[in-house]
C-alpha positions as CSV (number, residue, x, y, z in Angstrom):
1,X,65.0,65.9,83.7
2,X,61.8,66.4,81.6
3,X,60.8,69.5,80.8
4,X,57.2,69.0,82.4
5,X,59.0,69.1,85.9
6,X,59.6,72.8,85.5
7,X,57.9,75.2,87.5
8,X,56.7,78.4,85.5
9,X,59.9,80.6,86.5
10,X,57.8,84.2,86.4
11,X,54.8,84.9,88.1
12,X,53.9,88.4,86.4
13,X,54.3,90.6,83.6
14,X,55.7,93.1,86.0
15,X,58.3,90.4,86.6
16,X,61.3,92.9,84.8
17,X,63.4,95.4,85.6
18,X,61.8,98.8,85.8
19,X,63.8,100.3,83.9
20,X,62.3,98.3,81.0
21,X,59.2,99.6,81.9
22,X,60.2,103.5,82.3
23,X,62.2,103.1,78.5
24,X,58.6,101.0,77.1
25,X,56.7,104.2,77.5
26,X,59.3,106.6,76.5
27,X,59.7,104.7,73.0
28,X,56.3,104.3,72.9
29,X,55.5,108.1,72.9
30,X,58.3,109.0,70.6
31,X,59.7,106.0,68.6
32,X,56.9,103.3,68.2
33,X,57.7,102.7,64.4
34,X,61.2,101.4,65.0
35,X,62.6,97.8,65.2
36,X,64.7,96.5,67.3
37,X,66.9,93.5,67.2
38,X,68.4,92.3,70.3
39,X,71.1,89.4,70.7
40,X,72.1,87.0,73.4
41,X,75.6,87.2,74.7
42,X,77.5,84.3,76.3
43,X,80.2,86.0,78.0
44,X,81.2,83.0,80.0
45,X,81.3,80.7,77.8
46,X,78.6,78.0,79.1
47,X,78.2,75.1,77.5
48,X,74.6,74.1,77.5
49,X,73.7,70.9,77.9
50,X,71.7,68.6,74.9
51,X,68.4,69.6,74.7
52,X,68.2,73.2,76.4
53,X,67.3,75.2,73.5
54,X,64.0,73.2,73.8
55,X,63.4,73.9,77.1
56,X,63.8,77.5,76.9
57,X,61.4,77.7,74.0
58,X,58.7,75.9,75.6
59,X,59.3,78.6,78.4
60,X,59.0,81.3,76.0
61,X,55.9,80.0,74.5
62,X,55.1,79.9,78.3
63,X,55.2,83.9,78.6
64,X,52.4,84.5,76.4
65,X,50.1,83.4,79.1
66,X,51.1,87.0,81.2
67,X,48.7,90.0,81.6
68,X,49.0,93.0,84.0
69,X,46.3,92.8,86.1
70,X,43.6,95.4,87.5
71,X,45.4,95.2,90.6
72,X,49.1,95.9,88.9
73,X,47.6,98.6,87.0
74,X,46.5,100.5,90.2
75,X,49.8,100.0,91.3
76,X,51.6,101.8,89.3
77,X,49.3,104.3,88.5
78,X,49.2,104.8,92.2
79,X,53.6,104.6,92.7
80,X,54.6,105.5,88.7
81,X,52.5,108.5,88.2
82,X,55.2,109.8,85.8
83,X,54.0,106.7,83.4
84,X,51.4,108.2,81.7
85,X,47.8,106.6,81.5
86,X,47.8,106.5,77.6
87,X,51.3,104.2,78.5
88,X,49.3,102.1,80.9
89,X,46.6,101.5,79.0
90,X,48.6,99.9,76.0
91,X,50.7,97.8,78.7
92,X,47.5,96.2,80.1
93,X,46.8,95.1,76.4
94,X,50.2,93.5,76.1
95,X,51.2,90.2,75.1
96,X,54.4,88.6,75.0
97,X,54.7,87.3,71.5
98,X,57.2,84.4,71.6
99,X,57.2,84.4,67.6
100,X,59.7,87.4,68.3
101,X,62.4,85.0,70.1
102,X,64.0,83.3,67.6
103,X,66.4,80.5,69.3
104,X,68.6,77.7,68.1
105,X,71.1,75.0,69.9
106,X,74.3,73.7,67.7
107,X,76.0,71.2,70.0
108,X,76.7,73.1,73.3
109,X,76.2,76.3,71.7
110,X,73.2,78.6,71.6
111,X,71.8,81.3,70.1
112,X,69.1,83.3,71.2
113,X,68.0,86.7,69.1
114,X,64.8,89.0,69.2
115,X,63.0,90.7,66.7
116,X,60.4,93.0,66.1
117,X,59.2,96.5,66.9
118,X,61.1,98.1,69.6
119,X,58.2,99.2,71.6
120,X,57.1,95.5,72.1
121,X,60.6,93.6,71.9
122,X,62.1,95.7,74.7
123,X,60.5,93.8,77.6
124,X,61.7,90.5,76.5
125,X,65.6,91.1,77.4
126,X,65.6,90.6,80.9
127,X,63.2,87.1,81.2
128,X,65.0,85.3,78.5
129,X,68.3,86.0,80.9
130,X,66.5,84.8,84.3
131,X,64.8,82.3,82.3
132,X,68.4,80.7,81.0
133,X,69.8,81.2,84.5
134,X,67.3,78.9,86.1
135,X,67.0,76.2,83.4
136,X,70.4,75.6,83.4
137,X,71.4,75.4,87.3
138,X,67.8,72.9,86.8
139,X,68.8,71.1,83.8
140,X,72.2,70.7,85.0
141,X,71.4,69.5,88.5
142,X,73.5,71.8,90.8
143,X,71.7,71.9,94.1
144,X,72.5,75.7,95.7
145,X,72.6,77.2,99.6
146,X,68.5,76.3,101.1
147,X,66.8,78.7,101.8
148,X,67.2,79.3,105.7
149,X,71.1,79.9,104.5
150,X,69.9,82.4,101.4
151,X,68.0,84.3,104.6
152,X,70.9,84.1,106.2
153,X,73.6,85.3,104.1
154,X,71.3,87.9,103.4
155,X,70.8,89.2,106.6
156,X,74.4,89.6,107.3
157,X,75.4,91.7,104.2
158,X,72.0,93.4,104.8
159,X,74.2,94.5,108.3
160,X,77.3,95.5,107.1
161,X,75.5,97.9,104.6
162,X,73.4,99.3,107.7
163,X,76.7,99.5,109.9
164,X,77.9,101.3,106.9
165,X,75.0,104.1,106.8
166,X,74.5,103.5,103.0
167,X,71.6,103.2,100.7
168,X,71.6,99.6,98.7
169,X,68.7,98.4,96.1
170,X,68.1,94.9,94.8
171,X,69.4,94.9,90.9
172,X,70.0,91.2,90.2
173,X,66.7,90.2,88.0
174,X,68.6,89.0,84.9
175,X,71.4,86.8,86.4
176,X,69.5,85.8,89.5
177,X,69.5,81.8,90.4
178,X,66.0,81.5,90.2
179,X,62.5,83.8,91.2
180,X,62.7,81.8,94.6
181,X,66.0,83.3,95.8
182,X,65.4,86.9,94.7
183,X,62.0,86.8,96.3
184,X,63.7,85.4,99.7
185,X,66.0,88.4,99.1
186,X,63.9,90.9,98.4
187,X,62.2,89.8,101.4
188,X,65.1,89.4,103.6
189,X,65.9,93.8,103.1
190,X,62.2,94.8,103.3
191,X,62.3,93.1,106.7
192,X,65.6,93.8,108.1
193,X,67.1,96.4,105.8
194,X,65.6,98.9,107.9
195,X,66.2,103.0,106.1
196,X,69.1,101.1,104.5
197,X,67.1,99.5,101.7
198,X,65.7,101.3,99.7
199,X,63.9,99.4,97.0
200,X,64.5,96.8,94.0
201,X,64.6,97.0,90.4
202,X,61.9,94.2,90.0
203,X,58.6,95.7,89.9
204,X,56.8,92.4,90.5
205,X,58.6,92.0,94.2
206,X,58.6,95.8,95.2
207,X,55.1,95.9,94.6
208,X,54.7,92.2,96.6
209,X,57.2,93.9,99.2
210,X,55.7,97.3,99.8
211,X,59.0,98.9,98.5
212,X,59.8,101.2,96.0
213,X,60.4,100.5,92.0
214,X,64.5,101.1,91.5
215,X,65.8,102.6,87.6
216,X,65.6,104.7,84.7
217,X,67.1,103.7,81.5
218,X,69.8,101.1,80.1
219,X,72.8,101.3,77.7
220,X,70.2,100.3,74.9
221,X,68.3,104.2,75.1
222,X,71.8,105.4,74.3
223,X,73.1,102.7,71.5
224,X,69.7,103.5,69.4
225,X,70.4,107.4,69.7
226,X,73.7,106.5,68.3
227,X,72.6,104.5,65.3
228,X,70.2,106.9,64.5
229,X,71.5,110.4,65.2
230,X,75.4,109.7,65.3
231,X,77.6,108.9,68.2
232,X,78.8,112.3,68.6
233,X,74.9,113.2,69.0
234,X,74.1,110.1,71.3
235,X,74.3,111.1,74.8
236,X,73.2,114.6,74.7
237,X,69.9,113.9,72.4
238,X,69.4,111.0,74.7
239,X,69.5,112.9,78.2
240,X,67.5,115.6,76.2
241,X,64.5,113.1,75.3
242,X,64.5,111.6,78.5
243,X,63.3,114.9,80.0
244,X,61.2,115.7,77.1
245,X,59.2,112.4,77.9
246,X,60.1,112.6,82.2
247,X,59.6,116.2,82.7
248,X,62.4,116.2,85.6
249,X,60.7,112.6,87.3
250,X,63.5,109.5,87.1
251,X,66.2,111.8,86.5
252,X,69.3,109.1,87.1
253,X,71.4,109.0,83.8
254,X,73.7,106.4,82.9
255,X,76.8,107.7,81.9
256,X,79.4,104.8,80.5
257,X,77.5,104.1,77.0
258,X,80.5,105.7,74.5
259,X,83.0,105.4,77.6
260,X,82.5,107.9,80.8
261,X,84.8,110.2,79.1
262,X,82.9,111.5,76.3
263,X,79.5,111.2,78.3
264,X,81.0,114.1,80.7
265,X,82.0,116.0,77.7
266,X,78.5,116.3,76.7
267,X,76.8,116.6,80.0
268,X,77.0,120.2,80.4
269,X,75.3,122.4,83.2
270,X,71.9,122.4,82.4
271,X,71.8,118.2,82.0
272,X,74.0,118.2,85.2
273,X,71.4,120.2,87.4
274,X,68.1,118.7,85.0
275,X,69.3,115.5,86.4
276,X,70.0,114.5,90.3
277,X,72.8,112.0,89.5
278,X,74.7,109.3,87.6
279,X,75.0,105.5,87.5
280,X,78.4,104.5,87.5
281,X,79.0,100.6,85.6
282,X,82.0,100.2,84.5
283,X,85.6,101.8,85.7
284,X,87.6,102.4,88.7
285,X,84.4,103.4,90.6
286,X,86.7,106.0,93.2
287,X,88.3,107.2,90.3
288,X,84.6,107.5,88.5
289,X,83.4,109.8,91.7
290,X,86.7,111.8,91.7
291,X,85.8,112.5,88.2
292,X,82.2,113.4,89.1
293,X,82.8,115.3,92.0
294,X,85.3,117.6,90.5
295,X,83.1,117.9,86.9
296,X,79.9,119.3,89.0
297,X,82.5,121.5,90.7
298,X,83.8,122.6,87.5
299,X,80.3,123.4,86.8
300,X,79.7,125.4,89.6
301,X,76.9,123.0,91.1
302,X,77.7,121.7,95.2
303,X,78.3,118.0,94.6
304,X,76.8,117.1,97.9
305,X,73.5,118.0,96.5
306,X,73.6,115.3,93.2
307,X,74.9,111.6,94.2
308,X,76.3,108.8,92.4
309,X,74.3,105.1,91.7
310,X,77.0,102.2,92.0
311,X,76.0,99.2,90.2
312,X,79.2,97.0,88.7
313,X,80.0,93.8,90.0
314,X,79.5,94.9,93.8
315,X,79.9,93.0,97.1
316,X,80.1,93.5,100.5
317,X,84.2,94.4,100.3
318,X,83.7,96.9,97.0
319,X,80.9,98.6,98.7
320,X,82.9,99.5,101.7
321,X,85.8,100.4,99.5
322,X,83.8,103.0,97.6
323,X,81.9,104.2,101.1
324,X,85.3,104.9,102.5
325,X,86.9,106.8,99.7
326,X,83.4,109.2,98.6
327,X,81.3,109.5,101.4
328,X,80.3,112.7,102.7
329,X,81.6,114.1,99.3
330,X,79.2,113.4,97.2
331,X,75.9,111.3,97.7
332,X,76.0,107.7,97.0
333,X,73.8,104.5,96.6
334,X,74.9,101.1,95.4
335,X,72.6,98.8,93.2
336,X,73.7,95.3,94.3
337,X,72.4,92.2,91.9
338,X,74.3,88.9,91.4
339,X,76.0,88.9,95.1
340,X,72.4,89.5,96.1
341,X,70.2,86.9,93.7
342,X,73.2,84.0,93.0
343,X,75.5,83.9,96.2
344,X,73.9,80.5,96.6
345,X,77.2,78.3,96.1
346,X,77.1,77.9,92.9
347,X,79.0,79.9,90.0
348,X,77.0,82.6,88.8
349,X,76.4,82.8,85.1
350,X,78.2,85.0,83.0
351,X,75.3,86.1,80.0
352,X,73.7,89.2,78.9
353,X,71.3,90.4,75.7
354,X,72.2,93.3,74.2
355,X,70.3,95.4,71.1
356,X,72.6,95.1,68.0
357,X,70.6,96.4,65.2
358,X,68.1,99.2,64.6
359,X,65.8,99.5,61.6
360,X,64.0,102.8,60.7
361,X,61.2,103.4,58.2
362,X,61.1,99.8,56.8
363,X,64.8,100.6,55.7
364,X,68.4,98.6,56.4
365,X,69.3,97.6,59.6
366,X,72.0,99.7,61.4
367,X,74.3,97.9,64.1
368,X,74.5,99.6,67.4
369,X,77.1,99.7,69.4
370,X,78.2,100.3,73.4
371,X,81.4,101.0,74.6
372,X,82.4,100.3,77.9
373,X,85.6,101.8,80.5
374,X,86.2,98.1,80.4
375,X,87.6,96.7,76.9
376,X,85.5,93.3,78.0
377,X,81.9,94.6,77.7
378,X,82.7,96.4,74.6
379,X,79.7,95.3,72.6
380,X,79.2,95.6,68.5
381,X,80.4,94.8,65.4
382,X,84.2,95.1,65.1
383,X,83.9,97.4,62.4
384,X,81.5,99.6,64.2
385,X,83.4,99.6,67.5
386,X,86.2,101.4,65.6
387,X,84.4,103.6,63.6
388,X,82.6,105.0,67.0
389,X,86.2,105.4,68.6
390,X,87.9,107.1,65.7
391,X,84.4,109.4,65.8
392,X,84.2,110.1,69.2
393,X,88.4,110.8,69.5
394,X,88.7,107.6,71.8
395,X,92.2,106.0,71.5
């Protein structure tokens, strides 16, 4: 297939997660000198076919052509107020730069990294995933579901969560099959979802949607607070900058970044009533709200008034398992992406991009590192890894 029959795969700038968005203006207002290097991760093991690595560049090169518009801008001035107007000032004067995405193809192999300053680098992570997600189900020719069954599918998981009495938000952006499905999605909830949907994490399709921005920050705000403070510093400096910058607004903190363990070690009483909740990713997810439950009342704080965000790997089946076992304990929400954006009939791909290396004041690099509850999405150099473990007392 020649690369002139692909479509242009995003629409808008604001075609991201919002959580990029939310961490864009935090690291502009208090780390815009620092660089950033960020590094595709092939976790399945794909094998991509001759000839892809020059498809996605000419994508890439593609993304330069995006600019918020007036309209956009109203938007989230109007829905975001929490982003400050200095913040959406500078984003209307952005441009991708694709001289930042640095990508090679040795056989089936390929290797994608980013580079540059952290401010401007950081909204490239989740297009270069949906971007590889649809080129390869294109380039490979595997036809998926049509759309009437994509509605369809939709509608029914859309009426087990409502039979269930539980909030659900669209999260699958990165790994989705293509902008096509995720916008039938995201328009299948808005319309049938009823109180039960409660918004997505693409800003693009909640704003086309009338629904409501989903996220806060990613395992990335934590990994650079490691590399540059210390890992025994990490999660409490980043929790505390995040209010600095947020004053109290998206106050959702992600707790798995050095293993959920430590994070509750550090997240003391007045994190634990400065922020509403927690976002659960990796773990036993009953065991996970156990552990929440009985550390806010530890801390003297009613765990029916703070509520848990569950976003690893969910489906129809794990969502009713963790309904069953926390509700009315503690309040819960689910953040559903890949069963959502690639239950098409196809297998969905297994990639991410993580950050991996951190410069400061024009000096060396310094690797970053993430460590999951799950040994598989540990992420960093070996060397690193174990160093963070033996520092943070993790056998």
């Amino acid at each position: 297939m020649k690369q002139a029959e692909f479509p242009f795969p995003s629409v808008s700038i604001l075609d991201n997660d919002f959580y990029k968005f939310t961490m864009q203006c935090a690291v502009m207002q208090l780390f815009p000198d620092v660089r950033a290097r960020y590094t595709f991760i092939n976790r399945g093991n794909h094998e991509f076919p001759e000839g892809f690595g020059d498809a996605l560049q000419k994508q890439i090169a593609r993304m330069a052509e995006l600019r918020l518009t007036k309209e956009e801008q109203k938007y989230l001035a109007k829905n975001c107020p929490y982003l400050n107007a200095a913040y959406l000032d500078l984003l209307a004067g952005y441009q991708y730069d694709p001289g930042e995405v640095h990508i090679e193809q040795h056989g089936k192999d390929l290797t994608v990294t980013v580079e540059g300053h952290w401010f401007r680098t950081i909204l490239w992570e989740v297009p270069i995933l949906f971007l590889i997600s649809e080129l390869y189900y294109r380039i490979t020719h595997q036809d998926r579901a049509g759309d009437n069954a994509v509605i369809k599918n939709t509608i029914e998981k859309t009426g087990i969560y409502k039979d269930l009495g539980v909030p659900v938000a669209e999260f699958g952006t990165r790994r989705r099959h293509s902008y096509r499905v995720q916008q039938l999605v995201v328009n299948s909830l808005a319309k049938h979802g009823g109180s039960s949907f409660v918004g997505t994490s693409n800003v693009h399709l909640a704003m086309a949607s009338k629904t409501r921005p989903i996220g806060t920050h990613a395992h990335e705000w934590f990994m650079f607070h490691g590399a540059k403070f210390g890992f025994t510093m990490a999660n409490a400096l980043s929790l505390e900058h995040w209010t600095d910058v947020y004053r109290g607004d998206l106050g959702v903190a992600l707790s798995d970044t050095y293993t959920n363990d430590v994070f509750f070690e550090q997240f003391d009483k007045k994190f634990a009533k400065l922020f509403d909740g927690v976002r659960h990713d990796s773990g036993d997810p009953i065991a996970y709200a156990e552990k929440v439950i009985a550390h806010y009342k530890k801390l003297g704080i009613n765990p029916a008034y703070k509520f848990i965000i569950f976003s690893d790997g969910l489906n129809t089946e794990k969502v009713a398992e963790i309904t069953h076992a926390t509700k009315d304990k503690i309040g819960i929400s689910f953040g559903i992406g890949t069963n959502l954006t690639n239950d098409v009939g196809l297998h969905p791909m297994n990639i991410v991009m993580k950050l991996t290396g951190v410069q400061f004041d024009g000096k060396r690099w310094v690797p970053t590192v993430k460590l999951s509850d799950e040994k598989g999405k540990h992420t960093g150099e070996p060397k690193m890894i174990q160093l963070a473990k033996e520092v943070l007392g993790i056998e």
